[in-house]
Steps between C-alpha positions, in 0.01 A plus 500: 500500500430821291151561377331729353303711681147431595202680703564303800838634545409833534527565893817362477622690260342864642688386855810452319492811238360774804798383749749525200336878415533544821887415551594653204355785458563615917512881407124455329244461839394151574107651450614600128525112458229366649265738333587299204473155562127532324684612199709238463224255568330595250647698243892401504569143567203349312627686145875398577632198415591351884649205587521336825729264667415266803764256648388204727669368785336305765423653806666314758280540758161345323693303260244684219635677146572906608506743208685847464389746245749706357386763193671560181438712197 
């Protein structure tokens, strides 16, 4: 399902956005990054338009709904 995104997806989408900064930019330090996960929290990904998309499967060990959060732009 893609949705926009909302406050509570946040974490998510910090985790996902610092290991991609991370990964692609492996010539800028790792510290660089970090140092600007604040930034995005608060400045860059609430003025952007952000969607989000989660896919459910069912965890076969509990037998509950599992969701994966995947970001988009």
């Amino acid at each position: 399902m893609v949705k926009k995104f909302s406050g509570s997806d946040i974490d998510p989408i910090l985790d996902i956005w610092l290991s991609a900064s991370i990964k692609a930019h492996d010539f800028i330090e790792a510290s660089f990054w970090e140092s600007q996960v604040e930034n995005m929290r608060n400045i860059y990904i609430p003025v952007s338009e952000t969607y989000v998309f989660e896919s459910e499967q069912t965890d076969e060990h509990t037998g509950h709904q599992e969701y994966t959060m995947c970001i988009g732009t």
